[in-house]
DRENDO-1510 file (C-alpha; in Angstrom, 1 decimal, always signed):
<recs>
REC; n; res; u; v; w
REC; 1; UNK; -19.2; -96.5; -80.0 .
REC; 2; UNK; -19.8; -98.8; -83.1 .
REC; 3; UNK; -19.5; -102.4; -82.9 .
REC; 4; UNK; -17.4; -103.7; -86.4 .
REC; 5; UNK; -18.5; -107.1; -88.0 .
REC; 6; UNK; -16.2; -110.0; -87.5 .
REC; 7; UNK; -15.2; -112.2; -90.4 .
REC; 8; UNK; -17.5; -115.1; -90.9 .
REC; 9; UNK; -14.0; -117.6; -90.0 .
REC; 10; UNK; -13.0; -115.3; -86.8 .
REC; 11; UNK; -16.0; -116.2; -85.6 .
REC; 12; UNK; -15.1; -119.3; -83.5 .
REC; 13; UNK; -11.2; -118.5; -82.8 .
REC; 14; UNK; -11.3; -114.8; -81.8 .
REC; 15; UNK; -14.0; -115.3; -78.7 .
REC; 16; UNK; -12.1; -118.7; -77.6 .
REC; 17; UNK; -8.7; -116.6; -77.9 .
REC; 18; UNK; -10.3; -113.3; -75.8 .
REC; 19; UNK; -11.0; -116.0; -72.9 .
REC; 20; UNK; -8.3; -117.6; -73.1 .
REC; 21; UNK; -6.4; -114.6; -72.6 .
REC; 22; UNK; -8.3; -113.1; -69.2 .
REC; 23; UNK; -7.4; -116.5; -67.5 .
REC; 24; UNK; -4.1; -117.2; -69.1 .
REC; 25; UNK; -2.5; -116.2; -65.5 .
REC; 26; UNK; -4.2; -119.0; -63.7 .
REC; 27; UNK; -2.2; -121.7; -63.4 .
REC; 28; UNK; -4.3; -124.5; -63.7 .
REC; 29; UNK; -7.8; -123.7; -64.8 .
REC; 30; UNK; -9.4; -126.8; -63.1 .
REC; 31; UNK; -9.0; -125.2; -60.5 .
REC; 32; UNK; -10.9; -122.2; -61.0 .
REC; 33; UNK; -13.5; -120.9; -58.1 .
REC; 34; UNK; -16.9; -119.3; -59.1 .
REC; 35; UNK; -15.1; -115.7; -57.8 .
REC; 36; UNK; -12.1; -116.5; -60.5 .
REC; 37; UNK; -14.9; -117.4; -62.9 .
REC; 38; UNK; -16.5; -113.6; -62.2 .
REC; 39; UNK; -13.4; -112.3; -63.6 .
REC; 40; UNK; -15.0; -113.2; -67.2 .
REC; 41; UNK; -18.5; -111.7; -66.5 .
REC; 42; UNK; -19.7; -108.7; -68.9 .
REC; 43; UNK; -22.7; -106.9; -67.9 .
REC; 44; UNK; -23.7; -105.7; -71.8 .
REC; 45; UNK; -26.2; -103.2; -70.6 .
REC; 46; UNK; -29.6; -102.9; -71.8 .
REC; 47; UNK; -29.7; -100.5; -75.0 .
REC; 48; UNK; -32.4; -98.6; -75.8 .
REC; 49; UNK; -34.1; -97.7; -79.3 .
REC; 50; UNK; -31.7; -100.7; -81.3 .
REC; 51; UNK; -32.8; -100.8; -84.4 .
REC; 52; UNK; -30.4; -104.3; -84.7 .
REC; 53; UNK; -30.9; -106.2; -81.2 .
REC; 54; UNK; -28.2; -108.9; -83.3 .
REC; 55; UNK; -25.8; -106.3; -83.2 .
REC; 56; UNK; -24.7; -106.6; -79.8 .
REC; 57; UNK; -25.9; -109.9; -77.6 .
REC; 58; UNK; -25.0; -111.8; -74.1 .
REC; 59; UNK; -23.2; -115.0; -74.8 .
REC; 60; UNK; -24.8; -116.8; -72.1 .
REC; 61; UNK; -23.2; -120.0; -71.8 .
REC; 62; UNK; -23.9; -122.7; -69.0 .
REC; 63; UNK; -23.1; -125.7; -68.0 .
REC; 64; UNK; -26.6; -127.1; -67.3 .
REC; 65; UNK; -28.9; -128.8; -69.8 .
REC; 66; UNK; -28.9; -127.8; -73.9 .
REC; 67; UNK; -27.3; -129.9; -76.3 .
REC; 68; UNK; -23.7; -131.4; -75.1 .
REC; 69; UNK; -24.5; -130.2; -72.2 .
REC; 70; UNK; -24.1; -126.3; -73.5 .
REC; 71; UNK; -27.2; -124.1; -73.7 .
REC; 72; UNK; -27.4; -122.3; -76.7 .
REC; 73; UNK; -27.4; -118.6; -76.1 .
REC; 74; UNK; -30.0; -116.3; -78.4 .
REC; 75; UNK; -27.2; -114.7; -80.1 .
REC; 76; UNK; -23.9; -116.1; -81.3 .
REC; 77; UNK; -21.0; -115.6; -78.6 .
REC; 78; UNK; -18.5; -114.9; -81.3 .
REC; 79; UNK; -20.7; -111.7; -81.6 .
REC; 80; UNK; -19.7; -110.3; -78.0 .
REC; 81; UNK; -15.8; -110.0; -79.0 .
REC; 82; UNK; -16.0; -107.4; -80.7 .
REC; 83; UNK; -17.4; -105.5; -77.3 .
REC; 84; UNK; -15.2; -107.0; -75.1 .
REC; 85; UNK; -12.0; -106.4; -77.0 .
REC; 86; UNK; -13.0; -102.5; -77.3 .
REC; 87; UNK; -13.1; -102.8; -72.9 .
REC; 88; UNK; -14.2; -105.2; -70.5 .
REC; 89; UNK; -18.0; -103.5; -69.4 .
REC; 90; UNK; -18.9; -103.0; -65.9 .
REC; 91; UNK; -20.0; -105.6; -63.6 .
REC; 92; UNK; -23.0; -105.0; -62.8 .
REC; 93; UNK; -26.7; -106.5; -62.2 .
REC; 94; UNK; -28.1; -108.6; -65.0 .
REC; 95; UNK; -24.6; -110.5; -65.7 .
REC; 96; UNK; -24.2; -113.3; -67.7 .
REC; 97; UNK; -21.5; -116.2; -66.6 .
REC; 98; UNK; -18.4; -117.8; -69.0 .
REC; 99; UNK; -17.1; -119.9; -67.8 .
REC; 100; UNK; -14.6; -122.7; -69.2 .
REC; 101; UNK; -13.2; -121.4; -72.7 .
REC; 102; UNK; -14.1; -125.5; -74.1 .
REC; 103; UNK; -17.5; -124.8; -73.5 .
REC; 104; UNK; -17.5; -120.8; -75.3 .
REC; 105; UNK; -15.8; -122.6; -78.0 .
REC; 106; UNK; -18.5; -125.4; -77.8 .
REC; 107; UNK; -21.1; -123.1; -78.0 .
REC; 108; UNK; -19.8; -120.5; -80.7 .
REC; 109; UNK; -19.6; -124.1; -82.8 .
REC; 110; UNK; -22.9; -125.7; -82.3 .
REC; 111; UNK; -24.3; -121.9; -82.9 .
REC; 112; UNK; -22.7; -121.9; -86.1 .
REC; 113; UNK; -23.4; -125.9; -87.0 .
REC; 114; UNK; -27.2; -124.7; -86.4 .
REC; 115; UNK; -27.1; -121.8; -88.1 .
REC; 116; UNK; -28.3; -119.5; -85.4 .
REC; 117; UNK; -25.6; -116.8; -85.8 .
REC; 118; UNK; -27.2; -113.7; -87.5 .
REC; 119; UNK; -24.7; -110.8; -88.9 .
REC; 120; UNK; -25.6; -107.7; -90.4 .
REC; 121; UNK; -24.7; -107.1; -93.8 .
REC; 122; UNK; -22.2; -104.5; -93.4 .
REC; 123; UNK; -20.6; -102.9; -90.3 .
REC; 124; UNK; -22.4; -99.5; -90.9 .
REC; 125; UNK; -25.6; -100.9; -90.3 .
REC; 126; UNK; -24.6; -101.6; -87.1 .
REC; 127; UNK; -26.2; -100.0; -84.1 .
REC; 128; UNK; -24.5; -97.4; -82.0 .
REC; 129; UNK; -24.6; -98.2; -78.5 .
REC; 130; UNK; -23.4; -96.9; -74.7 .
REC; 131; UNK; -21.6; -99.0; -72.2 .
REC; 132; UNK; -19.5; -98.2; -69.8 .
REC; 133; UNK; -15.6; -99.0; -70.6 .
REC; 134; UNK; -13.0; -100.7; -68.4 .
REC; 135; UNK; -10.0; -101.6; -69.3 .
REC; 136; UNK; -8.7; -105.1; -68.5 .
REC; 137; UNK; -5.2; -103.4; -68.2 .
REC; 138; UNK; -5.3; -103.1; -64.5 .
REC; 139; UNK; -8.0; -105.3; -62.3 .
REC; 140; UNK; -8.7; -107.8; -59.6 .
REC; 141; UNK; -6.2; -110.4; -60.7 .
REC; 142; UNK; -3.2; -107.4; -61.2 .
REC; 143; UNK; -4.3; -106.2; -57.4 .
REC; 144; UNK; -3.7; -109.6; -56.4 .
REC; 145; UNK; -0.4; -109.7; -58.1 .
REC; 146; UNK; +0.4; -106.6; -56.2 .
REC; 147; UNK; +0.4; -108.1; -53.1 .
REC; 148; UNK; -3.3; -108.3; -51.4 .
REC; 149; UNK; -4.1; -110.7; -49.1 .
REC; 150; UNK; -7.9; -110.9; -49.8 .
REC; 151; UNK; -9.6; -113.4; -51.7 .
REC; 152; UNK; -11.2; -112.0; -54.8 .
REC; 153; UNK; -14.4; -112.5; -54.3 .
REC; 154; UNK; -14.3; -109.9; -51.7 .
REC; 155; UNK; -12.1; -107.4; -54.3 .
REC; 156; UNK; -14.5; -108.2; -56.7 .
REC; 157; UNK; -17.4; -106.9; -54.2 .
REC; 158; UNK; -15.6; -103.9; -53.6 .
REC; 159; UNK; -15.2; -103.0; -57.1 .
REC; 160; UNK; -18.7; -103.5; -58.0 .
REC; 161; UNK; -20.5; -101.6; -55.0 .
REC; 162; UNK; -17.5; -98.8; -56.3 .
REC; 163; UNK; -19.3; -99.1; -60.0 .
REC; 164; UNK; -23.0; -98.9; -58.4 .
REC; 165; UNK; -23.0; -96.8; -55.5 .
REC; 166; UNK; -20.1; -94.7; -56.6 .
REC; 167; UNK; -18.6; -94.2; -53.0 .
REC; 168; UNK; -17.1; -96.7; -50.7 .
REC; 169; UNK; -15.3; -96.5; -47.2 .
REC; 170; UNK; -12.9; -99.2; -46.2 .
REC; 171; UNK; -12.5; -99.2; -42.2 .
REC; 172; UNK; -10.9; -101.4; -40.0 .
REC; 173; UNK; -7.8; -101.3; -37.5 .
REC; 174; UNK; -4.4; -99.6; -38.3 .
REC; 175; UNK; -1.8; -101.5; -40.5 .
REC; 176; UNK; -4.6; -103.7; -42.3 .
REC; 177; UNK; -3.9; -101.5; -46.0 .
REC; 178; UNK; -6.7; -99.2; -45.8 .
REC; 179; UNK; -4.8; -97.0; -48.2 .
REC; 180; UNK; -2.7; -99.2; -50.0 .
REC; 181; UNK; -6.2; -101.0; -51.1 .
REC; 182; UNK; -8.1; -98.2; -51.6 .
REC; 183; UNK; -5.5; -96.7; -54.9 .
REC; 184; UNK; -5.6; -99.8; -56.3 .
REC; 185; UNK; -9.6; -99.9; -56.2 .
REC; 186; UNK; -9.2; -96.7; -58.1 .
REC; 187; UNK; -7.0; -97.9; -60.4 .
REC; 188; UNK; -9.0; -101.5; -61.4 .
REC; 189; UNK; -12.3; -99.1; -61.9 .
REC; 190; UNK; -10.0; -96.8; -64.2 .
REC; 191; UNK; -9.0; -99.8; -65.6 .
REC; 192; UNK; -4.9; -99.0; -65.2 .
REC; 193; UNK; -2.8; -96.8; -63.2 .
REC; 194; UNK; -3.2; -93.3; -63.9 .
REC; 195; UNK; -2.2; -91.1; -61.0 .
REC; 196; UNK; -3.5; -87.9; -63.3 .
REC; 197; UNK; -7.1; -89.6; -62.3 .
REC; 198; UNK; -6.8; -90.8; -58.8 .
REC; 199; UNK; -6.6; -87.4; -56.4 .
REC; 200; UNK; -5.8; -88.1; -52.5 .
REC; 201; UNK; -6.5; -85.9; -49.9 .
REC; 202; UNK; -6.5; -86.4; -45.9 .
REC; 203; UNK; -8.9; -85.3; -43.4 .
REC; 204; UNK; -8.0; -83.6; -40.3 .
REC; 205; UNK; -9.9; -81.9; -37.7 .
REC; 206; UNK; -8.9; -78.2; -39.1 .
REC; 207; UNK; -9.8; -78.9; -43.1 .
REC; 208; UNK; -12.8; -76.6; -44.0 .
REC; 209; UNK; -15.1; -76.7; -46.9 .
REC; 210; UNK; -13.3; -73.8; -48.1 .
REC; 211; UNK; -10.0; -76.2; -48.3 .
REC; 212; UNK; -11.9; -79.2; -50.0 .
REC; 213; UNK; -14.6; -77.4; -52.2 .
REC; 214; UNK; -14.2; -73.9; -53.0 .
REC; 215; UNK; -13.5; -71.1; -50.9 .
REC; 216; UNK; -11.5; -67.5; -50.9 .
REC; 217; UNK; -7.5; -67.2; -50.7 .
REC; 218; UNK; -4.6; -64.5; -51.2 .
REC; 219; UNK; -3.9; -63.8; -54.5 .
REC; 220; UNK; -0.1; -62.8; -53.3 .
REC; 221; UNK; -0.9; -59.2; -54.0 .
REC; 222; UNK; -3.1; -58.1; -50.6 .
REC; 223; UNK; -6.5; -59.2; -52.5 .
REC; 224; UNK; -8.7; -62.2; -52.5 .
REC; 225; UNK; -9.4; -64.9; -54.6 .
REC; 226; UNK; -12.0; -67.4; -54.9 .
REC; 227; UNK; -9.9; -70.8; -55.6 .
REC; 228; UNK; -11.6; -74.4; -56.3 .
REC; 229; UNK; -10.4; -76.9; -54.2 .
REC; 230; UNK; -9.1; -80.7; -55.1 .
REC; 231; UNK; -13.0; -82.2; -55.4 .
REC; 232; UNK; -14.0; -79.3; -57.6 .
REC; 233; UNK; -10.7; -79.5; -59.3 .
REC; 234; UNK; -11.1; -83.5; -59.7 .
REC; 235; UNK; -14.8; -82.8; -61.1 .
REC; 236; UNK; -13.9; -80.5; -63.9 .
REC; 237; UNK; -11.5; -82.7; -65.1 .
REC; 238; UNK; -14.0; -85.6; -65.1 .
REC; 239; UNK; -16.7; -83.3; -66.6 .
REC; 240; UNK; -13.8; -82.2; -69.7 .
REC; 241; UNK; -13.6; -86.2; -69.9 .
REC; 242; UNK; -16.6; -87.9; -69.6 .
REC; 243; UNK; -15.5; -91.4; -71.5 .
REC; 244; UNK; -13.2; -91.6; -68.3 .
REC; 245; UNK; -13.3; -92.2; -64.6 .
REC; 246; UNK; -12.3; -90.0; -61.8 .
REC; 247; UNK; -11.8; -91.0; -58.3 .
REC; 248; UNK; -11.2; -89.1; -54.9 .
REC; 249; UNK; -9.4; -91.1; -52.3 .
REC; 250; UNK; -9.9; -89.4; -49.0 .
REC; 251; UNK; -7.6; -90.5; -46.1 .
REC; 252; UNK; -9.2; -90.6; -42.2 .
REC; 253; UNK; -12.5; -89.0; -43.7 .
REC; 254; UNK; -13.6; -89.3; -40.1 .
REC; 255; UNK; -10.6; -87.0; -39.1 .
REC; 256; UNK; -12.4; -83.9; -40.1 .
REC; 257; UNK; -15.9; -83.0; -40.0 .
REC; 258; UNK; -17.3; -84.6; -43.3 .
REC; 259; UNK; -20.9; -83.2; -43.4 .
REC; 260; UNK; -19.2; -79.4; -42.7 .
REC; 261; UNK; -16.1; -80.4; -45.4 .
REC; 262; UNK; -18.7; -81.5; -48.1 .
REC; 263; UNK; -21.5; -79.2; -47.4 .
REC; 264; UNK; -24.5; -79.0; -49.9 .
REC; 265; UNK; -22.1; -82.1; -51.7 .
REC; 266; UNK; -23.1; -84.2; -49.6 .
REC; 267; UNK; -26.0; -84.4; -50.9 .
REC; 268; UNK; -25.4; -84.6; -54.4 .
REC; 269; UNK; -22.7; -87.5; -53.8 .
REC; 270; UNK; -25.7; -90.0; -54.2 .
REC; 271; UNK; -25.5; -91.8; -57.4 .
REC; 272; UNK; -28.8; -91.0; -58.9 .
REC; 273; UNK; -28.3; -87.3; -58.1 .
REC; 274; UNK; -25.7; -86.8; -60.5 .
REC; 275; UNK; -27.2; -85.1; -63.3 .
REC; 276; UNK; -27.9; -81.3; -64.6 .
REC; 277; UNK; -31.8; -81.5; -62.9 .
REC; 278; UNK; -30.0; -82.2; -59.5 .
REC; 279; UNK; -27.7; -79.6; -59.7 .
REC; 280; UNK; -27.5; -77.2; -56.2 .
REC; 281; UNK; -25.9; -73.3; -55.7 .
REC; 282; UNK; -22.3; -73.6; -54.3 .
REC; 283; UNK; -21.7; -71.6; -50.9 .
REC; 284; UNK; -19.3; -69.4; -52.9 .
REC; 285; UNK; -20.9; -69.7; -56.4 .
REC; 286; UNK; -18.8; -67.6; -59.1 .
REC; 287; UNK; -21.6; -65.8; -60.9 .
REC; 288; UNK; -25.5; -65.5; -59.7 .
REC; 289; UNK; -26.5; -68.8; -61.9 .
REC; 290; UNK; -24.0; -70.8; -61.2 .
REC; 291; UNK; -25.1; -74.1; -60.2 .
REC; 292; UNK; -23.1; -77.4; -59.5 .
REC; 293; UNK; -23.9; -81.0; -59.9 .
REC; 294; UNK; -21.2; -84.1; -59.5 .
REC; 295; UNK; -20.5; -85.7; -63.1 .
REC; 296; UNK; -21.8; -89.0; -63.1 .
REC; 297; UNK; -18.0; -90.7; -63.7 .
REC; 298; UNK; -16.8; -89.0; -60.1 .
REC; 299; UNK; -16.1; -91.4; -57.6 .
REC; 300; UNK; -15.1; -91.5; -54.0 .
REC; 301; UNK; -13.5; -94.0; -52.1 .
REC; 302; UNK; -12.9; -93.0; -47.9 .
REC; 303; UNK; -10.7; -94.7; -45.2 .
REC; 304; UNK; -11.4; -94.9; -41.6 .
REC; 305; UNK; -9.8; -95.8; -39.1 .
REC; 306; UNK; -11.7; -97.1; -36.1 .
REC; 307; UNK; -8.9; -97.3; -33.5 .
REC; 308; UNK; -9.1; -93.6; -33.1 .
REC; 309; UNK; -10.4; -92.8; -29.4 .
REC; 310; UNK; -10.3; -89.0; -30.8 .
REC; 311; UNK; -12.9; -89.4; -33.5 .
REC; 312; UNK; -16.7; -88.9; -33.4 .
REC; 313; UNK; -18.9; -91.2; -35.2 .
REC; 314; UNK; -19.7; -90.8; -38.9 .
REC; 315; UNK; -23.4; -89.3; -38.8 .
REC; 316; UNK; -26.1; -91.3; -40.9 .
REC; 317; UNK; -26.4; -88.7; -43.4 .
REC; 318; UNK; -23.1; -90.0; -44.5 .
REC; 319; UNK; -23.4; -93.3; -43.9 .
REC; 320; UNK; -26.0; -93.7; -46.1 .
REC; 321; UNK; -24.3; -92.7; -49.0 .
REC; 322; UNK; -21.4; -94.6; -48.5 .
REC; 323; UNK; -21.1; -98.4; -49.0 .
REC; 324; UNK; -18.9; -100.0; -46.3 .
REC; 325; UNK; -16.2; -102.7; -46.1 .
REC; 326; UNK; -14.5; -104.3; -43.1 .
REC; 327; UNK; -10.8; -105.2; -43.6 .
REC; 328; UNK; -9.0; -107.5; -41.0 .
REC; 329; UNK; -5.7; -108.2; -40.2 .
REC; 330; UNK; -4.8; -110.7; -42.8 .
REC; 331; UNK; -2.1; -112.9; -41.7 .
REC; 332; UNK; -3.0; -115.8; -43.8 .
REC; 333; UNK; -1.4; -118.6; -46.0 .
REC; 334; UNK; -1.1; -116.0; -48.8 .
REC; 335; UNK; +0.6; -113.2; -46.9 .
REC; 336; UNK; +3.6; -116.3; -45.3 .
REC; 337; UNK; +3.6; -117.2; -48.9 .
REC; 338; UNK; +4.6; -113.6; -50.7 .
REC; 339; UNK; +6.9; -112.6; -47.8 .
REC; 340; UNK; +8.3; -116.1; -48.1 .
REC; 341; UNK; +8.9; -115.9; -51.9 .
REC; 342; UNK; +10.2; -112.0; -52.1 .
REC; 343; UNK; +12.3; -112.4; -48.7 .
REC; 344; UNK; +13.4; -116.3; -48.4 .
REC; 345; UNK; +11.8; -116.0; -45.0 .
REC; 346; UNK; +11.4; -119.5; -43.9 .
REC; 347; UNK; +7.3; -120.6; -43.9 .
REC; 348; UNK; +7.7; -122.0; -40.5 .
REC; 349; UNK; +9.2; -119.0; -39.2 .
REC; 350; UNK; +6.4; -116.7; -40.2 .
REC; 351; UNK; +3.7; -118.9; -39.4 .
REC; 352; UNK; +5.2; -119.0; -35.9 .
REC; 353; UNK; +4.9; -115.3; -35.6 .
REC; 354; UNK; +2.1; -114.5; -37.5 .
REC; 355; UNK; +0.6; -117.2; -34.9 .
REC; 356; UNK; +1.8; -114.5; -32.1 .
REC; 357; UNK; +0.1; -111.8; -33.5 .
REC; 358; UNK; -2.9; -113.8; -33.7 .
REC; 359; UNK; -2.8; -114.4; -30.2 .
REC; 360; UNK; -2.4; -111.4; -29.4 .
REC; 361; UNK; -4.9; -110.0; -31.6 .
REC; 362; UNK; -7.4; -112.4; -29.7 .
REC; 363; UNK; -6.5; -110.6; -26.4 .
REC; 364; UNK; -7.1; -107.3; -27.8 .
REC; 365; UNK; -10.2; -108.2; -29.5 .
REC; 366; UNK; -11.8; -109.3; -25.8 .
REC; 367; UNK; -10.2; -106.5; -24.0 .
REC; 368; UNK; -13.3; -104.3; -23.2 .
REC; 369; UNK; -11.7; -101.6; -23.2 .
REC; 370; UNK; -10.0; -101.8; -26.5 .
REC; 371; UNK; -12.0; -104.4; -28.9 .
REC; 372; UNK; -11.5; -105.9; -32.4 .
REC; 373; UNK; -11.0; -102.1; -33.9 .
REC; 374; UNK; -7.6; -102.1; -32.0 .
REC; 375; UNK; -5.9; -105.3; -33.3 .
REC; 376; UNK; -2.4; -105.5; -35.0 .
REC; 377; UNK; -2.5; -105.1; -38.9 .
REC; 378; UNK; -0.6; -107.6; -41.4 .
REC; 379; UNK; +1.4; -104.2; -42.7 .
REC; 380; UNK; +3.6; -104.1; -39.5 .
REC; 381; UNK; +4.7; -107.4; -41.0 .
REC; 382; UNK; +4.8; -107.3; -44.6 .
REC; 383; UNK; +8.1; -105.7; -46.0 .
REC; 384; UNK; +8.3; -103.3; -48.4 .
REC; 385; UNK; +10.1; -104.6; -51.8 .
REC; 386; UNK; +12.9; -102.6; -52.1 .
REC; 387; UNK; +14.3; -103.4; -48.6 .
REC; 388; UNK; +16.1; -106.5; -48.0 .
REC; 389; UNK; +16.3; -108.6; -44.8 .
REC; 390; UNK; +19.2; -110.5; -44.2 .
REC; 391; UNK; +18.5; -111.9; -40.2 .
REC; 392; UNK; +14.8; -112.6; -40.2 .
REC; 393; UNK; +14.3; -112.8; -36.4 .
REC; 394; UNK; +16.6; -109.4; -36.1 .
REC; 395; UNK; +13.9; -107.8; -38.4 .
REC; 396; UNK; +10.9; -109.2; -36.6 .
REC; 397; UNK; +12.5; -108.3; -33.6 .
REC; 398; UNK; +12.9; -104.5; -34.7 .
REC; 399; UNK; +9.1; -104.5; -35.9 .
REC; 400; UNK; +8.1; -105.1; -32.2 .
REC; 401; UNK; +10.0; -102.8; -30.3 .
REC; 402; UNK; +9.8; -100.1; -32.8 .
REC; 403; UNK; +6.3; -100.1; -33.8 .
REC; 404; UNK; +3.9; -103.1; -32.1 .
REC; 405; UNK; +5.0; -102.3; -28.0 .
REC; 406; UNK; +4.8; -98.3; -28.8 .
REC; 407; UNK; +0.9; -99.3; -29.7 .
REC; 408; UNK; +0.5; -101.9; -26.4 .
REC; 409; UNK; +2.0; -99.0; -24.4 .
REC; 410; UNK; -0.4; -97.2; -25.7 .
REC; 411; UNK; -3.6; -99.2; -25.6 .
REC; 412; UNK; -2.8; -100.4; -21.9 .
REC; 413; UNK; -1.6; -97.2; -20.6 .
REC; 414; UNK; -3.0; -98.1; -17.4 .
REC; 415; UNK; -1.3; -101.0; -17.2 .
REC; 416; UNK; +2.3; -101.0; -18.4 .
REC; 417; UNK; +2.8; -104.1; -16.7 .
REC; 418; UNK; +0.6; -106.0; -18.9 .
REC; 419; UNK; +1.9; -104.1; -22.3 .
REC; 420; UNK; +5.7; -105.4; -21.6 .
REC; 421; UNK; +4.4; -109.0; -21.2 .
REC; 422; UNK; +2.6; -108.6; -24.4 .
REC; 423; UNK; +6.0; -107.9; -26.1 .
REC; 424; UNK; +8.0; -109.6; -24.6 .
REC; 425; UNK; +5.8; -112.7; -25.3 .
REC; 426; UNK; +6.2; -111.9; -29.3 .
REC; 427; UNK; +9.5; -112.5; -29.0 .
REC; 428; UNK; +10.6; -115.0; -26.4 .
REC; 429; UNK; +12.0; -118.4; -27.9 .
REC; 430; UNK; +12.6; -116.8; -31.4 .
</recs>
C-alpha cells in the first residue's frame, strides 16, 4: 500500500477532522477515560528497508512538557492521516497515545510554525509499506452500542490479545453472553460485520477431527470422498484473501475432545507457527506432498462454559495456546440503563431485581458444591429487541419460573426444599 502526499493546507484540518470523527459519539469529551482515549491509538508498525522514514511517522502527542505544554513529535502528525484514513492499524505493542483533538491540532501547528514537517516531493517517491488494516466501521464503541455491558477497557483487552495471540476463549457461567460477545469480537477485528468471514461451529462430545478438519464421506453414489471440513474450509478462504481476516467461533469447545478434534492443528494454531516452514502432513493429506500450515490472518475465538458438571478440563496443551477471559454476570448501572431506555422499565424496578439476582448469585458463589461458575447470567434478564413487554413484573415473573427455578432445581437437586425458597424469594413483594 502507498501512502499519497497531503496538500501543504490539509495539513492541519484533515488530522484534527480524522479525530474529531472517532470520538464524535462521545458525548462530552471532558469526560473521556484513558480506555476511551485507547480508541485513538495506532500502532504504525516498524517498516523495514524505508528508503523515506518521513513517509510514514507516529504522531506522538502528550500532554507533558514541550512547548505549550505539547511535545513535538519527530514527524508532523498531519502526516499520519493519510494511514489512518486508508484503516485504523492494529493495536498493538509500541503504541503511541492521542489524545484531545486541541492538542493534535496544537501540535500539527507549532510543527508547521517551526518548520519541522518534511514531505516528499511527489507521492511516487513515497515508500511502500505493510500494516495490518482495520476498519473503523465496526469496533469497541459499535459493540458497546450493541448492547455490552463491559467497560471498554476490558473489550479493548480482548481485542488486542485476539490481534496478538490469535486465539482467545471467553468462559464463565451460563447467560453471561459468551456467544453473543464472542461474534462481535470477530466482527471489531474484521473491522465490520461480514458473516461470509465469521464461521461458527459447536462442540459436542461425538464431533471427530474428520467433522472439523478433513476426513472421508459418501459421495451419494456408494463411494467415498475425502471432504474438508469448516476450519479447512475457513482457511482456504483466508489463504485466497490474505488482505482480510478470518475468524472461527467455536461454541462449548470443551464439549468435544479439542486435542482429538484439532489434531496435528493444534499445534500449528500458535501464532508464530503460521508460516510455509511450519507447515505439518494432514492425517488424510490429498496427494503424498501435501502439507498444511494455518494462514497467518486465521483466527479462533472458543466459549466455555464452566457450569458443566459433564465436561473434563481443557488439557494444557490447549491452554497454552489460548488466551483467556472471565465474564461475569453483569447486572450493572449500564445493563438497568439499556433495558430502561428500550423497555420503559422503571430504574427502580430493575435495580430491585437485579439486587435479587445478586443475592442470589452470592449464595451460589459460597455454595461448595456449586461455586461462582454456577451463578445466574445478566441474559436471563436482558430482553431481546424485537419483543415488547407491556407488565414488567409479569415478565420478570415468567423469566423465573421458566428459566432461573428450572436451573436451582437443578443445582440443588438434593435439596428441593432449598431451590423453591430460592424462587420464591425473587419474587415475593414484587
Amino acid at each position: 500500500m502507498k501512502m499519497a502526499t497531503p496538500a501543504v493546507d490539509d495539513r492541519y484540518s484533515t488530522w484534527a477532522n480524522i479525530v474529531d470523527s472517532v470520538i464524535a459519539d462521545h458525548r462530552n469529551r471532558a469526560e473521556l477515560n484513558l480506555a476511551q482515549r485507547q480508541m485513538l491509538v495506532y500502532d504504525l508498525r516498524e517498516v523495514k528497508n524505508m528508503s523515506h522514514r518521513q513517509a510514514i511517522s507516529v504522531a506522538d502527542v502528550s500532554d507533558k512538557g514541550g512547548k505549550n505544554g505539547v511535545r513535538i513529535a519527530k514527524y508532523a502528525a498531519s502526516e499520519v492521516a493519510d494511514v489512518i484514513r486508508s484503516g485504523l492499524t492494529s493495536i498493538n505493542d509500541g503504541m503511541q497515545m492521542l489524545r484531545y483533538p486541541a492538542e493534535v491540532q496544537r501540535a500539527a501547528a507549532a510543527e508547521l510554525e517551526a518548520g519541522e514537517v518534511s514531505y516528499l516531493s511527489d507521492s511516487s517517491a513515497c515508500a511502500e509499506y505493510d500494516i495490518q488494516q482495520y476498519d473503523p466501521n465496526y469496533g469497541i464503541s459499535a459493540i458497546l452500542a450493541d448492547g455490552c455491558f463491559l467497560d471498554d477497557d476490558i473489550l479493548e483487552s480482548m481485542l488486542h490479545r485476539l490481534q496478538t495471540k490469535q486465539n482467545i476463549i471467553l468462559q464463565g457461567p451460563p447467560g453471561t453472553g459468551k456467544t453473543w460477545l464472542s461474534k462481535r469480537l470477530a466482527y471489531a477485528l474484521i473491522g465490520r460485520k461480514d458473516d461470509d468471514k465469521v464461521r461458527q461451529v459447536q462442540f459436542h462430545p461425538n464431533l471427530s477431527y474428520e467433522d472439523f478438519v478433513r476426513g472421508w464421506r459418501p459421495d451419494g453414489e456408494g463411494g467415498l470422498v475425502l471432504a474438508d471440513g469448516p476450519f479447512l474450509k475457513l482457511a482456504e478462504d483466508a489463504r485466497n484473501d490474505p488482505d482480510g481476516k478470518y475468524v472461527m467461533v467455536i461454541e462449548e469447545i470443551n464439549r468435544g475432545n479439542p486435542a482429538s478434534i484439532f489434531g496435528e492443528l493444534l499445534t500449528l494454531l500458535e501464532a508464530d507457527k503460521r508460516s510455509h516452514n511450519d507447515a505439518l502432513a494432514l492425517a488424510y493429506p490429498r496427494d503424498d506432498g501435501e502439507r498444511f500450515h494455518i494462514p497467518p490472518n486465521v483466527y479462533v475465538i472458543g466459549t466455555m462454559n464452566l457450569a458443566d458438571r459433564s465436561l473434563a478440563l481443557v488439557d494444557f496443551a490447549l491452554r497454552r495456546r489460548f488466551a483467556f477471559f472471565d465474564l461475569e454476570p453483569m447486572l450493572n448501572d449500564d445493563w438497568r440503563d439499556r433495558v430502561h431506555e428500550q423497555k420503559d422499565i422503571p430504574a427502580e424496578f430493575l435495580d430491585n431485581i437485579a439486587q435479587r439476582i445478586i443475592t442470589l448469585n452470592d449464595q451460589i458463589a459460597a455454595d461448595r458444591n456449586l461455586g461462582p461458575q454456577f451463578r445466574i447470567g445478566h441474559s436471563h434478564l436482558t430482553p431481546s429487541h424485537d419483543k415488547p413487554i407491556e407488565a414488567h413484573t409479569e415478565w420478570f415473573t415468567e423469566i423465573v419460573e421458566t428459566e432461573i427455578a428450572p436451573l436451582l432445581r437443578e443445582y440443588w437437586f438434593d435439596d428441593p426444599a432449598r431451590a423453591l425458597e430460592e424462587s420464591d424469594k425473587l419474587v415475593a413483594g414484587l
